[in-house]
C-alpha positions in Angstrom: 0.0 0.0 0.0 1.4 3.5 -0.9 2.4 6.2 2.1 0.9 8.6 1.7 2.9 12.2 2.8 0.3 15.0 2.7 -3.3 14.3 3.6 -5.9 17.0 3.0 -9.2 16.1 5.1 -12.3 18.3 4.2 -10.2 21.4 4.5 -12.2 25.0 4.3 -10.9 28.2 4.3 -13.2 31.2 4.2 -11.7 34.7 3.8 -14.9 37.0 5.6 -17.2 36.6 2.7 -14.9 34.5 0.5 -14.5 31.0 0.8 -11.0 29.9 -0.9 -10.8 26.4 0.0 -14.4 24.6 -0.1 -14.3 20.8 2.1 -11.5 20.1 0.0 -9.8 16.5 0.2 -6.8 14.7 -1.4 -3.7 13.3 -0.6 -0.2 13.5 -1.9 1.4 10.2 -1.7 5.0 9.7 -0.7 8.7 9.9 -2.7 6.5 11.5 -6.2 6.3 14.8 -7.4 2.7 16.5 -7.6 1.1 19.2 -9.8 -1.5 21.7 -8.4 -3.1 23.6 -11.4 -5.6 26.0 -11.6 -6.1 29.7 -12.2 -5.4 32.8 -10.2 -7.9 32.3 -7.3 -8.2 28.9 -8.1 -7.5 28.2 -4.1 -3.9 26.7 -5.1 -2.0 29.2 -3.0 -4.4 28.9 0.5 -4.2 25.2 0.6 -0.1 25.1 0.0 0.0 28.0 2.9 -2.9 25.8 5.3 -0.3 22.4 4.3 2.4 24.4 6.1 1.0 26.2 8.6 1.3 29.2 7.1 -2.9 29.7 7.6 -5.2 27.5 9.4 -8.3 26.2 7.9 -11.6 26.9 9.5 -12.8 23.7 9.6 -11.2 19.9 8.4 -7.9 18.6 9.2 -4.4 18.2 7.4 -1.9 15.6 8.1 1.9 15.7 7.0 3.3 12.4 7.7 0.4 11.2 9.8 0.4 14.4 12.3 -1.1 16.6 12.5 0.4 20.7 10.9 1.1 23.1 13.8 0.0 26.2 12.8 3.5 28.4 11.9 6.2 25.8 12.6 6.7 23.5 9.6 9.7 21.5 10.9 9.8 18.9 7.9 9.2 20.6 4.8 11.2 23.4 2.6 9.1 25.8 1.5 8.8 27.8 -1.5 5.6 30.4 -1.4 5.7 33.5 -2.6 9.2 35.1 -3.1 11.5 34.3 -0.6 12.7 37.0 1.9 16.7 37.6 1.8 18.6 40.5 2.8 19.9 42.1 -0.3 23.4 43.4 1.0 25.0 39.8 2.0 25.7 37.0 0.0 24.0 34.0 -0.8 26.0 31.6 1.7 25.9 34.1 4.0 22.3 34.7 3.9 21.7 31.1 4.3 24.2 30.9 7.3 22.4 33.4 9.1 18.8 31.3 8.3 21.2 28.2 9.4 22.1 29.2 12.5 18.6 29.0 14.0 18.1 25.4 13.9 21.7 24.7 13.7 21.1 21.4 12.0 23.8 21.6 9.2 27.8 23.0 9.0 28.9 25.6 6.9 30.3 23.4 4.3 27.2 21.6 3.6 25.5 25.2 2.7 28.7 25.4 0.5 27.5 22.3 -1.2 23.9 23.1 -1.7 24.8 26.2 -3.0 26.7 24.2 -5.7 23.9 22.1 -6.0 21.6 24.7 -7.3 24.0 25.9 -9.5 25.4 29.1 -7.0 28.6 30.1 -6.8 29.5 29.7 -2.5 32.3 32.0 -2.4 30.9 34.5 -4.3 30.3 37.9 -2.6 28.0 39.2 -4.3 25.0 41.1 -2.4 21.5 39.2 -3.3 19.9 42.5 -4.0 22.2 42.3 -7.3 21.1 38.7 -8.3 19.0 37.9 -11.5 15.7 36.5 -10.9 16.5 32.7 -11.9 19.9 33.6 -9.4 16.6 34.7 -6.4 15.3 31.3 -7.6 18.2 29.3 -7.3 18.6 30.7 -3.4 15.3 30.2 -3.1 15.2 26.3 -3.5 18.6 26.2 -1.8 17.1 27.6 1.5 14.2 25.6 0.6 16.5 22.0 0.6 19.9 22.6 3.0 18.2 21.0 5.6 17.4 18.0 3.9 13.5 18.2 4.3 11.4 14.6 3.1 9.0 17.5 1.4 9.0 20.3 -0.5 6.4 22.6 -1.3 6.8 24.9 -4.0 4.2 27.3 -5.4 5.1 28.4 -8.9 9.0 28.0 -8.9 9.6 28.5 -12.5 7.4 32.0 -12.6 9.9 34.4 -14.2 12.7 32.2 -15.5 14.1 32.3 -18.9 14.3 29.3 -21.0 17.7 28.0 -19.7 16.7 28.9 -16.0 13.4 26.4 -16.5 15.6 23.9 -17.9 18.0 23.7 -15.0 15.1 24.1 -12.2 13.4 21.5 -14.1 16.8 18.9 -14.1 17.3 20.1 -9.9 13.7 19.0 -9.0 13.8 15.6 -11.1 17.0 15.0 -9.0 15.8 15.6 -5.5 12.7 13.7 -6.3 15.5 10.6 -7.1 17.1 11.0 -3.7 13.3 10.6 -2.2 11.9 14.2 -1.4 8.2 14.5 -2.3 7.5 17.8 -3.8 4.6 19.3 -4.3 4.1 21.9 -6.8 2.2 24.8 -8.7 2.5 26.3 -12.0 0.7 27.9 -14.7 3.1 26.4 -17.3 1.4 23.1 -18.1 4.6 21.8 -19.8 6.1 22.1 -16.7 3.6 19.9 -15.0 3.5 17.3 -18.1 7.8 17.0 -17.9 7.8 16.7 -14.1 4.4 15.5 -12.1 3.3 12.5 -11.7 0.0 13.0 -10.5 -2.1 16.6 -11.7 -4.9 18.6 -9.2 -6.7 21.0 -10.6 -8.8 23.1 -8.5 -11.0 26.0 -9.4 -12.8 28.4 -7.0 -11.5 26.7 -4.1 -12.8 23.1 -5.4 -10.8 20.1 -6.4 -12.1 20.0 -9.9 -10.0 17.0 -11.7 -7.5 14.2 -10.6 -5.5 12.6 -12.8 -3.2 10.3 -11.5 
């Protein structure tokens, strides 16, 4: 029987008069990689921010690894919603030292390596603030993966890139999903979803509207 990693019981979200997630249930099962699609609205961004705390639902329950999400404190997941927030004057490695250093669960030289992974340069000095956008992106899933998280959640990572930065994102998320990390992911590029998913969620108006597995 397959694990399943992310289960999503009869969420609802409701924004005053808006609801943005509408008893919605699915699950993500373990070690694949997961499209969410759907227009602007659609709900896709509420339900990635409820699977990581981010927001909490007003009614139904979600489970990530069979427990149950603490609202603000996603300790097993790396997280992509939104663009991330770095400080523009420091480096890469050294923004990611200073994000590092709260959990202290990884050395210096295995944020050198990740760096390398996504295709940054460690010992650059370069300030962020003077990065191109598929460079942002690059951090971005670094921060998201140094500490070696079973799942990663990322809502539209390709949005922005040139050709040769979707290329490269695209080869990086084929080969953490070979070392074993679920990801879930949005985008409004459906060749994106075709090339990497192997299971598709569409949703529209806060409804799960088609599953294909």
């Amino acid at each position: 029987m397959a694990e399943i990693m992310v289960e999503v019981k009869e969420v609802t979200k409701k924004f005053k008069e808006n609801t943005a997630l509408d008893h919605v249930s699915l699950s993500f099962e373990k070690g694949k990689i997961h499209g969410v699609i759907g227009r602007n609205g659609s709900g896709k961004t509420v339900l990635f921010k409820c699977i990581c705390g981010f927001m909490v639902p007003n009614s139904g329950t979600i489970l990530v690894q069979g427990k149950p999400v603490k609202p603000s404190a996603p300790q097993d997941m790396g997280i992509i919603i939104e663009e991330p927030g770095f400080i523009n004057s420091m480096s890469g490695y050294k923004n990611l030292k200073l994000l590092a250093a709260v959990r202290k669960t990884i050395s210096e030289e295995e944020i050198k390596e990740v760096l390398k992974k996504v295709g940054l340069d460690p010992d650059s000095k370069k300030g962020v603030g003077t990065y191109s956008l598929g460079m942002k992106h690059r951090l971005g899933i670094a921060q998201a993966i140094m500490e070696k998280p079973p799942l990663l959640l990322l809502d539209e990572p390709m949005n922005g890139l040139d050709k040769h930065g979707v290329v490269e994102i695209r080869k990086l998320l084929r080969e953490l999903n070979e070392e074993g990390i679920t990801i879930i992911m949005s985008s409004h590029y459906m060749e994106d979803i075709e090339e990497l998913c192997d299971t598709v969620t569409e949703m529209d108006q806060g409804k799960i509207v088609e599953e294909m597995p």
